[in-house]
Backbone and ligand atoms as CSV (ligand in chain L), in Angstrom:
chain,resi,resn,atom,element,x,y,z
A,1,UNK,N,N,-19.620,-14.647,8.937
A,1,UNK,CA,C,-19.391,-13.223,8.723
A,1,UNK,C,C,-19.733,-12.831,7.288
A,2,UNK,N,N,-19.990,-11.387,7.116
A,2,UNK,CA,C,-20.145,-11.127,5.469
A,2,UNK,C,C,-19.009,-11.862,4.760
A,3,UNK,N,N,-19.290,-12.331,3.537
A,3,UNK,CA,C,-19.046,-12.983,2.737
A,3,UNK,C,C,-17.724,-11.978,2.174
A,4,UNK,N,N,-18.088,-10.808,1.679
A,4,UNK,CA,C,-17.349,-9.993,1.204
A,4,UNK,C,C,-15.998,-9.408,1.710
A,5,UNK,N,N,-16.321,-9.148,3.235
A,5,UNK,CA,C,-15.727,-8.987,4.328
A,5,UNK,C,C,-14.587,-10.020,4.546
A,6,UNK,N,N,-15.221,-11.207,4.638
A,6,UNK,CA,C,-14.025,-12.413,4.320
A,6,UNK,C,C,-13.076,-12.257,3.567
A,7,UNK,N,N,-13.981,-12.328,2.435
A,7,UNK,CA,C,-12.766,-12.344,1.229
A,7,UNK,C,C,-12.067,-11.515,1.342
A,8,UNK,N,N,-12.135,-9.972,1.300
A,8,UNK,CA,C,-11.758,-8.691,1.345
A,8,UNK,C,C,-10.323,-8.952,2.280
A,9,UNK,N,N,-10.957,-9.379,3.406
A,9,UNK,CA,C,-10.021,-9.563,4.496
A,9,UNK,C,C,-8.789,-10.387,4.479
A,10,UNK,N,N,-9.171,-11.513,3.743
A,10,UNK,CA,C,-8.163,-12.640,3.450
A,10,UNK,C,C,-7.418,-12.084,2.679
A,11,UNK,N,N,-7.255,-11.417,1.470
A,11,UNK,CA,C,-6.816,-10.430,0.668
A,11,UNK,C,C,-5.593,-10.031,1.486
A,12,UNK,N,N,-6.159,-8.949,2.623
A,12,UNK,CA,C,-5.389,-8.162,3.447
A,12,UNK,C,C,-4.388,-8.550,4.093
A,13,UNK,N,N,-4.843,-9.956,5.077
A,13,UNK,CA,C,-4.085,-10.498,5.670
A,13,UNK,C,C,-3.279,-11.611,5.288
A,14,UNK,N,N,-3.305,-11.860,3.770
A,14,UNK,CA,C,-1.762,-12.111,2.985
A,14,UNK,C,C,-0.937,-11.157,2.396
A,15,UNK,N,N,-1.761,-10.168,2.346
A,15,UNK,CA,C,-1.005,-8.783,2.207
A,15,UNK,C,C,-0.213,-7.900,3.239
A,16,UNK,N,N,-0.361,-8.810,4.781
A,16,UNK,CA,C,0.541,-8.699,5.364
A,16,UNK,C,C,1.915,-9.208,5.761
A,17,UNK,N,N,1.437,-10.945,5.406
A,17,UNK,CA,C,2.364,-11.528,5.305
A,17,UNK,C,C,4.038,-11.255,4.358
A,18,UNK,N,N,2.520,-11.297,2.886
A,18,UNK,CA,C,3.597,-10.465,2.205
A,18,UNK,C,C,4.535,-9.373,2.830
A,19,UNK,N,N,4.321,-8.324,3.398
A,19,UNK,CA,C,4.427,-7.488,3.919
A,19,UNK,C,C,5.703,-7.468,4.721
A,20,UNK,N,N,5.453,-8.704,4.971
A,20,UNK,CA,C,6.413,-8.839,6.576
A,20,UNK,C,C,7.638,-9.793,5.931
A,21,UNK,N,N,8.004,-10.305,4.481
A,21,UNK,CA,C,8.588,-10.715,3.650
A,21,UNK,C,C,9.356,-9.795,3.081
A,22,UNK,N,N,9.044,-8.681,2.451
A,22,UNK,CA,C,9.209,-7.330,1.836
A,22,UNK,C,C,10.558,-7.203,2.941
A,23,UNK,N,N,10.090,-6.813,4.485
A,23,UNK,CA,C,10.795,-6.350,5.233
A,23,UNK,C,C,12.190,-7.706,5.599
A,24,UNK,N,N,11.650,-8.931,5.381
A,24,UNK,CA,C,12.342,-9.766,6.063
A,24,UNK,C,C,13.736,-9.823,4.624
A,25,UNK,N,N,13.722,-9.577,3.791
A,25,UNK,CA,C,14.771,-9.447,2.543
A,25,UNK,C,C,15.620,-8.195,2.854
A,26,UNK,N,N,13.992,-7.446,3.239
A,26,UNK,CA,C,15.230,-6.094,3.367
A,26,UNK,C,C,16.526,-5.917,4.780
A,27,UNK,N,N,16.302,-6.746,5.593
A,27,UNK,CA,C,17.119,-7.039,6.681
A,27,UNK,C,C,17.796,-7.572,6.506
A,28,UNK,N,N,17.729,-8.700,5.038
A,28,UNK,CA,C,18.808,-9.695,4.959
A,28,UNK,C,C,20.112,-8.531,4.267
A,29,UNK,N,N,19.219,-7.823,3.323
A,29,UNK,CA,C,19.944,-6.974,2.869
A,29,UNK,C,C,20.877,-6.117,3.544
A,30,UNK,N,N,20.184,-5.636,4.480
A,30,UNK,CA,C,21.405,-4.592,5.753
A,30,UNK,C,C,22.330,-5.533,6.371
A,31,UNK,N,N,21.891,-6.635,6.406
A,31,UNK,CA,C,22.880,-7.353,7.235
A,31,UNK,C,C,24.273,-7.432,6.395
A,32,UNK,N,N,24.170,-7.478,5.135
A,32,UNK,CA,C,24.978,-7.721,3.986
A,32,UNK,C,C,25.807,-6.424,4.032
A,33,UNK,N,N,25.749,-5.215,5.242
A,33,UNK,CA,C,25.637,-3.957,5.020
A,33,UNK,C,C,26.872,-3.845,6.284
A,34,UNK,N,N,26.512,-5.060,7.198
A,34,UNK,CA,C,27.124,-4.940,8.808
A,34,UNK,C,C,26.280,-3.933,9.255
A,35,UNK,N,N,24.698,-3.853,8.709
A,35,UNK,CA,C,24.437,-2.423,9.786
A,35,UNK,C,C,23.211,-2.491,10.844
A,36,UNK,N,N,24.052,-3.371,11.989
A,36,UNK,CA,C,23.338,-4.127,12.808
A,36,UNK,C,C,21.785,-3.421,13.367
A,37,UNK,N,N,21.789,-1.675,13.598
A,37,UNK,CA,C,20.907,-1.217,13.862
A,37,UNK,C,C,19.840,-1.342,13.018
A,38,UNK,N,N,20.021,-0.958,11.882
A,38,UNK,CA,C,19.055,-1.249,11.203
A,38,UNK,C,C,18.310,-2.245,10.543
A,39,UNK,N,N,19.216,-3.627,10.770
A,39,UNK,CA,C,19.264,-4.995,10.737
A,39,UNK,C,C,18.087,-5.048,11.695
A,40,UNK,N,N,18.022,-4.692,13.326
A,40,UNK,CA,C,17.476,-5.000,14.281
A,40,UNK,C,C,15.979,-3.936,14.290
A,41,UNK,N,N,16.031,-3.232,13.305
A,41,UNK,CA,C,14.943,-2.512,12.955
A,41,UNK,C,C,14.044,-2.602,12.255
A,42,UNK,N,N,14.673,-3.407,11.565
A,42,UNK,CA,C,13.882,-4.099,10.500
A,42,UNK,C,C,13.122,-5.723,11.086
A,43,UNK,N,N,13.961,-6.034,11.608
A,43,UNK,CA,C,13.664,-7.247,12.339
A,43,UNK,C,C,12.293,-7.265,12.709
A,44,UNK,N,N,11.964,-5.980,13.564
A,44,UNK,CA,C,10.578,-5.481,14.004
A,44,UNK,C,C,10.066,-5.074,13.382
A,45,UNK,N,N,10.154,-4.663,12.505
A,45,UNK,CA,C,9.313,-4.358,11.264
A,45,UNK,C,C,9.091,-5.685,11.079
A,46,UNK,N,N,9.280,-6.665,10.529
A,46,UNK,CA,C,8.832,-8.128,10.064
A,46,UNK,C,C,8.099,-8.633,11.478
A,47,UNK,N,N,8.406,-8.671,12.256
A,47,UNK,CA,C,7.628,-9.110,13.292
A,47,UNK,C,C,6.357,-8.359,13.461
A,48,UNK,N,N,6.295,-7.075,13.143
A,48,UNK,CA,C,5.393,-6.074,13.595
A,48,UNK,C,C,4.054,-7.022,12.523
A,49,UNK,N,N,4.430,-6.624,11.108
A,49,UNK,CA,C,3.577,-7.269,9.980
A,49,UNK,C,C,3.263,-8.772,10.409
A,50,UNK,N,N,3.801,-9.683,10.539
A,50,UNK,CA,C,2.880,-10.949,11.020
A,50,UNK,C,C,2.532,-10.398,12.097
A,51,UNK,N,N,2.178,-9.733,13.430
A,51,UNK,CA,C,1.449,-9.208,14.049
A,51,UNK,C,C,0.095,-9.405,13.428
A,52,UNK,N,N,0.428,-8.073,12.302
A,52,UNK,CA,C,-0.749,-7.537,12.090
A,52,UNK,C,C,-1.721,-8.758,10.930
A,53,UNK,N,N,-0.982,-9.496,10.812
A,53,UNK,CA,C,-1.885,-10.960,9.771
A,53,UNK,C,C,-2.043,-11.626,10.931
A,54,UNK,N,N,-2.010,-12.004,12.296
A,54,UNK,CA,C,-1.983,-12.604,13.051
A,54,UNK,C,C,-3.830,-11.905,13.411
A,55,UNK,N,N,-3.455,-10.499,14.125
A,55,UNK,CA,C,-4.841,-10.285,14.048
A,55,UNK,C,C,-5.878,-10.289,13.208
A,56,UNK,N,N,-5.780,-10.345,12.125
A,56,UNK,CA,C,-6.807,-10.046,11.235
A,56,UNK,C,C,-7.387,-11.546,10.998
A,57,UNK,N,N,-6.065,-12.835,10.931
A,57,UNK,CA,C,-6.593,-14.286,11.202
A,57,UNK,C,C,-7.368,-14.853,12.194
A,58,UNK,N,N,-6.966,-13.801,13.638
A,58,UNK,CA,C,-7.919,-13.974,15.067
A,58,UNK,C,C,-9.310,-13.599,14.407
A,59,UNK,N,N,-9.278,-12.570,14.099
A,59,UNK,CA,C,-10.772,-12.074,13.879
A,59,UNK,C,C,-11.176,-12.630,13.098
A,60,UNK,N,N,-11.183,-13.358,11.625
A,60,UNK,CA,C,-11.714,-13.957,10.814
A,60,UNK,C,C,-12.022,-15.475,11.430
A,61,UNK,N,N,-11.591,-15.613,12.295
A,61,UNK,CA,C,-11.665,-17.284,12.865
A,61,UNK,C,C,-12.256,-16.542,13.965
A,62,UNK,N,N,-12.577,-15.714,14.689
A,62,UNK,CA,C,-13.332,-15.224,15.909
A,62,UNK,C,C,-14.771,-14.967,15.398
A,63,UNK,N,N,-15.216,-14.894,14.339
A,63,UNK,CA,C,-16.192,-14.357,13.473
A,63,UNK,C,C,-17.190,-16.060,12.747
A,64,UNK,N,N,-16.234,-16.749,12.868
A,64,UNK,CA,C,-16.624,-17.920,12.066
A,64,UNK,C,C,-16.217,-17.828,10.383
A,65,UNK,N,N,-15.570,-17.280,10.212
A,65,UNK,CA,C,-14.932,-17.182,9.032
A,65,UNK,C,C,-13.496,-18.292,8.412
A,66,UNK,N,N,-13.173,-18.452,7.444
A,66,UNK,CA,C,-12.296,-19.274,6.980
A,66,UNK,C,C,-11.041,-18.245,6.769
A,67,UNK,N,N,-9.730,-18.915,7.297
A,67,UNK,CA,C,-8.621,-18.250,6.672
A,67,UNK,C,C,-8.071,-18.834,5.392
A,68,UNK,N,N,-7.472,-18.268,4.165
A,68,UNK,CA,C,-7.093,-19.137,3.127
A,68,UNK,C,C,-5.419,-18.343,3.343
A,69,UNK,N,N,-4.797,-19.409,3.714
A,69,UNK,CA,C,-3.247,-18.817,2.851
A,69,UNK,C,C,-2.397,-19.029,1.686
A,70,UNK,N,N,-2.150,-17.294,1.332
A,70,UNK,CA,C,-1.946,-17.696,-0.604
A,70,UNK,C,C,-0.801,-17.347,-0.189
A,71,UNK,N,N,0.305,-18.060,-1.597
A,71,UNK,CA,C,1.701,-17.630,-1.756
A,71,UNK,C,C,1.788,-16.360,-2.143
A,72,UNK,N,N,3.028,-15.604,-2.561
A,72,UNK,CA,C,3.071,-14.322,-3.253
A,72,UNK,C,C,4.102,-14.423,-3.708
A,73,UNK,N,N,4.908,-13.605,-5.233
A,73,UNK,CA,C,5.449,-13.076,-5.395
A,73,UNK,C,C,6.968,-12.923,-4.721
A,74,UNK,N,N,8.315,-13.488,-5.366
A,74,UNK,CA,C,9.727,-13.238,-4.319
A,74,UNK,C,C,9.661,-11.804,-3.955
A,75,UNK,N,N,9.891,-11.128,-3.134
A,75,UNK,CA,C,9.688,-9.886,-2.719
A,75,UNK,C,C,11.340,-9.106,-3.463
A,76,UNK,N,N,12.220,-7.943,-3.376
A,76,UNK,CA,C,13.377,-7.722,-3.564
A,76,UNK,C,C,14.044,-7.652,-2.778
A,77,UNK,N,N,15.170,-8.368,-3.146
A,77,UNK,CA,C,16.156,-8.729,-2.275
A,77,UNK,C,C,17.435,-7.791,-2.134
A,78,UNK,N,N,17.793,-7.312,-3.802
A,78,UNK,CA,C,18.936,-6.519,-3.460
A,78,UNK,C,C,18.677,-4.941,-3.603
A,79,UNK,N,N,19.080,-3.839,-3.061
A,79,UNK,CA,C,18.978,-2.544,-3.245
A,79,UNK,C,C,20.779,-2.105,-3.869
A,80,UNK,N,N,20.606,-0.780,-3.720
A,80,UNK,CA,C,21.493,0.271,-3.964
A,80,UNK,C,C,21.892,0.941,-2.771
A,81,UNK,N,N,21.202,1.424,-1.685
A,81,UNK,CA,C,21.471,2.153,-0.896
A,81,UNK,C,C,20.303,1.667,1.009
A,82,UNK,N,N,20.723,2.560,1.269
A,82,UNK,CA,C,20.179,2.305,2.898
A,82,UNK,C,C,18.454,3.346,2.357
A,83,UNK,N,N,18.900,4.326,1.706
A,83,UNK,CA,C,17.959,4.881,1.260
A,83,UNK,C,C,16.732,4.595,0.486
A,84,UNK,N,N,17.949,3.917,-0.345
A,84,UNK,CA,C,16.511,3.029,-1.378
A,84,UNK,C,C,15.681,2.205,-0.929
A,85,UNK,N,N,16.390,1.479,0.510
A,85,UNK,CA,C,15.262,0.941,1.312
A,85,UNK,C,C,14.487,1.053,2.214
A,86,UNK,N,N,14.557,2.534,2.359
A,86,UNK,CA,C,13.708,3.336,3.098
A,86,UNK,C,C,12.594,3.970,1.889
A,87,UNK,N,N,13.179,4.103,0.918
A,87,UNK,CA,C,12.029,4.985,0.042
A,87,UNK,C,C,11.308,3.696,-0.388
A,88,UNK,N,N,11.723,2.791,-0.626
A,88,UNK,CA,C,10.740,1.288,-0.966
A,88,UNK,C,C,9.760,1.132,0.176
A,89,UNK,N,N,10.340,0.925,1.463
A,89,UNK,CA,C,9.304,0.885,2.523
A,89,UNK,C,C,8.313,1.767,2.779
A,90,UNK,N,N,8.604,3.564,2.357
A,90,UNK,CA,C,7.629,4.025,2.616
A,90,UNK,C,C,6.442,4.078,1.034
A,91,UNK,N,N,7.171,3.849,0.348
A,91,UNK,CA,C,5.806,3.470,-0.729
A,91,UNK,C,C,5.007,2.544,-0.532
A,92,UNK,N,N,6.039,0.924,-0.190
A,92,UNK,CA,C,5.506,-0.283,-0.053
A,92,UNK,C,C,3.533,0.375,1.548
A,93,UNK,N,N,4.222,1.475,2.565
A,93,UNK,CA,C,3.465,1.365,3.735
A,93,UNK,C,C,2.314,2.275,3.009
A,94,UNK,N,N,2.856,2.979,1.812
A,94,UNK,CA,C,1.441,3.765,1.270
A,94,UNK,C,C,0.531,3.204,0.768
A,95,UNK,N,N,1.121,2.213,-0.041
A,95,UNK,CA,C,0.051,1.066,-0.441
A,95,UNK,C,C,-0.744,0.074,0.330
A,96,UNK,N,N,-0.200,-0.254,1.409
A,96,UNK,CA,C,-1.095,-0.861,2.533
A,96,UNK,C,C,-1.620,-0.031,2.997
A,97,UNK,N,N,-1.644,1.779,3.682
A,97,UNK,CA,C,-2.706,2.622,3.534
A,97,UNK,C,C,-4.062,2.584,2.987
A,98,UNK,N,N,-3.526,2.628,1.367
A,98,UNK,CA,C,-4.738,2.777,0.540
A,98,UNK,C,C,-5.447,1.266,0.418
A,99,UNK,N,N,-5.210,0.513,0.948
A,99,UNK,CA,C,-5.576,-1.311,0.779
A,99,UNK,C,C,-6.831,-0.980,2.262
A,100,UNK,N,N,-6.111,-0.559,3.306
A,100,UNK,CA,C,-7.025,-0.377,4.082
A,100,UNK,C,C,-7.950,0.098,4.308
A,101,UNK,N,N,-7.642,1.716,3.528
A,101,UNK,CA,C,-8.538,2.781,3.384
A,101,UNK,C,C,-9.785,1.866,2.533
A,102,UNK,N,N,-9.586,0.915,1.858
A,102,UNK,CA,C,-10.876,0.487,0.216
A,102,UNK,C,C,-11.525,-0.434,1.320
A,103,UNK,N,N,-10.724,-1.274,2.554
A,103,UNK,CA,C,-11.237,-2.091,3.378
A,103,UNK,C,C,-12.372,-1.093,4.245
A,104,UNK,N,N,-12.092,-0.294,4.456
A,104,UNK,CA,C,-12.666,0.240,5.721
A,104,UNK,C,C,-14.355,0.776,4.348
A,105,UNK,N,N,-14.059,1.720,3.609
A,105,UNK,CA,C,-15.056,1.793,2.427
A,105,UNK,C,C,-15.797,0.740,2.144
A,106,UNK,N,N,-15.280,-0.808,2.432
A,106,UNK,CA,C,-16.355,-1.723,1.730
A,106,UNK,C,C,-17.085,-2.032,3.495
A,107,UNK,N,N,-16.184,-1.786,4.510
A,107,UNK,CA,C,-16.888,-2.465,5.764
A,107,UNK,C,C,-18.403,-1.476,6.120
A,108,UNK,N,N,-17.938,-0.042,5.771
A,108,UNK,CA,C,-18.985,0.710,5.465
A,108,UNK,C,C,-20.532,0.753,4.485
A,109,UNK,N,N,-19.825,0.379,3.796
A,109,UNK,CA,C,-20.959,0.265,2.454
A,109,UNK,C,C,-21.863,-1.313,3.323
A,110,UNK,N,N,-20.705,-2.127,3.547
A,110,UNK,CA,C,-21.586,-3.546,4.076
A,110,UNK,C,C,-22.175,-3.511,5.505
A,111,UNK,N,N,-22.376,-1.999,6.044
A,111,UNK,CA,C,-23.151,-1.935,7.718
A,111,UNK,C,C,-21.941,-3.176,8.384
A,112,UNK,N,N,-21.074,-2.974,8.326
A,112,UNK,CA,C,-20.320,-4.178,8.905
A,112,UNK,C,C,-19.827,-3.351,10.218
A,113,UNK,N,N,-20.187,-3.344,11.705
A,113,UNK,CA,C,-20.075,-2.591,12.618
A,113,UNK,C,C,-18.092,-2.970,12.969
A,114,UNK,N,N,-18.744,-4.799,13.360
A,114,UNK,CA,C,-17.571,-5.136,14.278
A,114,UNK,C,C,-16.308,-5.148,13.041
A,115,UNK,N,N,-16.155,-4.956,11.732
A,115,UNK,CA,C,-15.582,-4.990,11.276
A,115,UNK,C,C,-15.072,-3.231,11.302
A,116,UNK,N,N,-15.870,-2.568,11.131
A,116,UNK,CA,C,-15.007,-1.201,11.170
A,116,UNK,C,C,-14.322,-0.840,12.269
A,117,UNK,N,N,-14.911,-1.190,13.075
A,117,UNK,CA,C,-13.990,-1.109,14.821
A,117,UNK,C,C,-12.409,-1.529,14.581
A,118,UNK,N,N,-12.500,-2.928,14.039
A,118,UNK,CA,C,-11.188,-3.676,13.525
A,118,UNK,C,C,-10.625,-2.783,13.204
A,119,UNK,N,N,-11.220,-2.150,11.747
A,119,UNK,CA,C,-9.914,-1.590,10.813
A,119,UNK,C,C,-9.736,-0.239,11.730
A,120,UNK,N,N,-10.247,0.089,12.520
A,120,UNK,CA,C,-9.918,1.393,12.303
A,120,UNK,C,C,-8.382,1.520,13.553
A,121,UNK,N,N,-8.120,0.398,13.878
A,121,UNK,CA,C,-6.789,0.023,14.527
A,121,UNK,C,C,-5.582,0.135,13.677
A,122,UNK,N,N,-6.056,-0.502,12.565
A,122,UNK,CA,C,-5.445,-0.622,10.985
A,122,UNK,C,C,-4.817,0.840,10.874
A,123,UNK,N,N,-6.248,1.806,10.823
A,123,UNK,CA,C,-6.278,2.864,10.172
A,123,UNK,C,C,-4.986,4.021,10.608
A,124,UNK,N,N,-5.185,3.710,12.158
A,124,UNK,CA,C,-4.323,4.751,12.979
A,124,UNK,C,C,-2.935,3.920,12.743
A,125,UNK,N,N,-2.372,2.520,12.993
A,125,UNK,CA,C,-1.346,2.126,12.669
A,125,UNK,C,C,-0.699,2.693,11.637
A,126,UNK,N,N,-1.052,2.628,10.550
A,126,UNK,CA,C,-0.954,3.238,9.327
A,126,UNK,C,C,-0.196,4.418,9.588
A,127,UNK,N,N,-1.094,5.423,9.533
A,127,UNK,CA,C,-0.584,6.519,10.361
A,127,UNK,C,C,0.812,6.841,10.637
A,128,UNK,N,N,1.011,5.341,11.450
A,128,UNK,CA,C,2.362,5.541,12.357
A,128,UNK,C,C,3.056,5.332,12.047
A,129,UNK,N,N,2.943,4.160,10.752
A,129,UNK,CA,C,3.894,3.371,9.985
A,129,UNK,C,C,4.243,4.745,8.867
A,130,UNK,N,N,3.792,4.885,8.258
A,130,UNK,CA,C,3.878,6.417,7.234
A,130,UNK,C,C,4.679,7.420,8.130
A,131,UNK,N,N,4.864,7.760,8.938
A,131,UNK,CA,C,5.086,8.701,9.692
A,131,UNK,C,C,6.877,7.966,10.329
A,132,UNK,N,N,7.042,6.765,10.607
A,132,UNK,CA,C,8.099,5.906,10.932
A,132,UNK,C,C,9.696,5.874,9.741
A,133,UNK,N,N,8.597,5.706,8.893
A,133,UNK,CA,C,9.818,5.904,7.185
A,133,UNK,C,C,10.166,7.277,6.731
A,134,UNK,N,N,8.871,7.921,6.766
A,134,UNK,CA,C,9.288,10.261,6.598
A,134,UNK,C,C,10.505,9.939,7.152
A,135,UNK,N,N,10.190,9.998,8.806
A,135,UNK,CA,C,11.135,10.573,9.799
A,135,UNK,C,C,12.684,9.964,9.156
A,136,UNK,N,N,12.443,8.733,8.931
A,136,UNK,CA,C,13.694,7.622,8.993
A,136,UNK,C,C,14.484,8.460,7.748
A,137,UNK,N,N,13.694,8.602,6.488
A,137,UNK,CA,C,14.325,9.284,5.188
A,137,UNK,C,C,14.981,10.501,5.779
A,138,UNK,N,N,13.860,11.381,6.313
A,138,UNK,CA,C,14.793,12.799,6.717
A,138,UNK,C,C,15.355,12.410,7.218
A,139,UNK,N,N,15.715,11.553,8.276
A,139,UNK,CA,C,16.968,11.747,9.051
A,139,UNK,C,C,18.258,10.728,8.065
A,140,UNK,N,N,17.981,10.193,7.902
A,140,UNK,CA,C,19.362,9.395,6.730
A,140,UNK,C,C,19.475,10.558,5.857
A,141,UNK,N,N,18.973,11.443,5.058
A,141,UNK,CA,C,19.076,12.461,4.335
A,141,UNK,C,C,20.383,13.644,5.076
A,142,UNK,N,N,19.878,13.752,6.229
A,142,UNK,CA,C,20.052,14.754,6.851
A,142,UNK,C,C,21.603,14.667,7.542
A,143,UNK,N,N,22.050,13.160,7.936
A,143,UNK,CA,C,22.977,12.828,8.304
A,143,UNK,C,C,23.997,12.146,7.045
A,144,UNK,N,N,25.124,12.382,7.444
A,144,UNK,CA,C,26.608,11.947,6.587
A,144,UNK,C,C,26.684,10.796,7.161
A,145,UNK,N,N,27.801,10.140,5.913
A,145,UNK,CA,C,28.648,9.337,6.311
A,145,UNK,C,C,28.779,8.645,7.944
A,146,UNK,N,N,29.604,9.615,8.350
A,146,UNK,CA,C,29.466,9.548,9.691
A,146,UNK,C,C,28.628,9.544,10.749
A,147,UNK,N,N,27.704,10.157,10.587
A,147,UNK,CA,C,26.669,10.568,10.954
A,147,UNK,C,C,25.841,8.667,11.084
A,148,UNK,N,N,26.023,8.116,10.228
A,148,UNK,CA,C,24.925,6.800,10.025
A,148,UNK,C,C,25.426,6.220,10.825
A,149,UNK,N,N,26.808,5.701,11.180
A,149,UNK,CA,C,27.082,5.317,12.576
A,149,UNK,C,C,25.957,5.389,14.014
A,150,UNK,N,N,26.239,6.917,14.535
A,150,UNK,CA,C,25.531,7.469,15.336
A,150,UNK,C,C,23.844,6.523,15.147
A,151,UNK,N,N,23.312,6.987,13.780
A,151,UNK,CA,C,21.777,6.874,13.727
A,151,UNK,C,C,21.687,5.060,13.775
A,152,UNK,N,N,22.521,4.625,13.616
A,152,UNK,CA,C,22.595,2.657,13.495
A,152,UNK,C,C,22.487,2.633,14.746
A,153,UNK,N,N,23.319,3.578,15.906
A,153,UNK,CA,C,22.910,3.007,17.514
A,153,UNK,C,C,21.451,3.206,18.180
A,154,UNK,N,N,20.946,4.946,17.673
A,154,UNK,CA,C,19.798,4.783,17.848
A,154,UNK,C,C,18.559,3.736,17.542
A,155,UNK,N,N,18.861,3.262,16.366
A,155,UNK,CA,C,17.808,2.061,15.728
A,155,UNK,C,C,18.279,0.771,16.377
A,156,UNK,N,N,19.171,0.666,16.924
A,156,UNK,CA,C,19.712,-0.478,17.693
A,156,UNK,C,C,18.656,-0.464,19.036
A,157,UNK,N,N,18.011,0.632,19.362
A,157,UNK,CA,C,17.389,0.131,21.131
A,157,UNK,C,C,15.716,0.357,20.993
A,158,UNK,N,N,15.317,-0.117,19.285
A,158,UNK,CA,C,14.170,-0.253,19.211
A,158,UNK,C,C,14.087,-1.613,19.552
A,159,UNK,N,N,12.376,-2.026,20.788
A,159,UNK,CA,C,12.219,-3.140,21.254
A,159,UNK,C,C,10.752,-3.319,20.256
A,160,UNK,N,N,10.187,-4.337,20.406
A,160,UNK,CA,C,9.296,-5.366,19.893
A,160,UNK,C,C,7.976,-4.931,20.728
A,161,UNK,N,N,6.615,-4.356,21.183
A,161,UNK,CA,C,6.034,-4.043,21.914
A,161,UNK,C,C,4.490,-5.064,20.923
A,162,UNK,N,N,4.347,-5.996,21.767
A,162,UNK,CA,C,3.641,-6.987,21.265
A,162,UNK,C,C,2.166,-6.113,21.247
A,163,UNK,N,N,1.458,-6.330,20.248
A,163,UNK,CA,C,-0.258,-5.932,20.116
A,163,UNK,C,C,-1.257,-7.047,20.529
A,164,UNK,N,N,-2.500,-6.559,21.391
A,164,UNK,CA,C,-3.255,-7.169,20.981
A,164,UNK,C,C,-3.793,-7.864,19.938
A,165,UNK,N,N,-3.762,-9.081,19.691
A,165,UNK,CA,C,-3.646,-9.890,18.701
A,165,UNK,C,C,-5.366,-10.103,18.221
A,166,UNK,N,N,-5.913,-10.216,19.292
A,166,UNK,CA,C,-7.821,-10.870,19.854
A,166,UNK,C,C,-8.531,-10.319,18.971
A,167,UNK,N,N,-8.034,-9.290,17.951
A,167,UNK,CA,C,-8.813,-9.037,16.659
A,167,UNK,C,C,-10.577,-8.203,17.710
L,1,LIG,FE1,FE,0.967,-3.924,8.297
L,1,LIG,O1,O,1.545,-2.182,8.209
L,1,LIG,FE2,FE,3.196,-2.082,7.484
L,1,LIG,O2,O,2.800,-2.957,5.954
């Protein structure tokens, strides 16, 4: 596969891992909280992210490409609030945005067909993920005390909906 593309890619898909680390602290953190819903929300969130390094490793090994896995960085472990780890997540998901957005720009510049097809799975995920943390902030914003009860059951009957992995 392009050379560039590789690399680029390998990049990405420890940048998910990472990713899915970020989230896996921040669960340890709620748990520290008793706040099982969002414990179990997060859960999928970490699962969701190795997902998404899962595919991007299919495709780089579907391509004839090499995977390299790098360490990273301890991710943070302790917060202040339920909030603060919602406003961390949705920065942390803006920055994998713009990581993708420079991916999809170089798959372009490199005529790389089967590679833009890829990202552009990326692209709309994204999307959803950005759109997953808004909602989550307004609504922790929006609700009291009491109120977080209630919203911990709703986040309690999010399930795991596995992706095509086959890159
Ligand atoms: Fe992999 O999308 Fe979130 O980080």
């Amino acid at each position: 596969m392009n050379n560039k593309l590789e690399k680029a890619i390998n990049t990405q898909l420890n940048f998910e891992i990472e990713s899915a680390f970020v989230y896996l602290a921040m669960k340890n953190y709620l748990e520290s909280l008793s706040l099982d819903g969002f414990v179990n929300w997060f859960d999928i969130q970490f699962q969701e992210e190795m997902a998404h390094a899962q595919k991007f490793m299919n495709y780089v090994n579907e391509r004839g490409g090499r995977v390299e896995i790098r360490g990273f960085e301890d991710p943070k472990n302790n917060f202040e609030s339920v909030l603060e780890v919602l406003e961390a997540s949705l920065a942390h998901e803006k920055e994998v945005t713009r990581r993708i957005h420079s991916l999809m720009k170089l798959a372009y510049e490199e005529n790389d067909y089967p590679s833009i097809g890829l990202l552009q799975w990326y692209v709309d995920e994204q999307v959803e993920e950005e759109d997953n943390f808004s909602k989550l902030i307004e609504k922790v914003k929006m609700v009291k005390n009491s109120g977080l009860y209630m919203l911990d059951k709703e986040l309690a009957t999010r399930v795991f909906v596995p992706i095509n992995t086959a890159g």
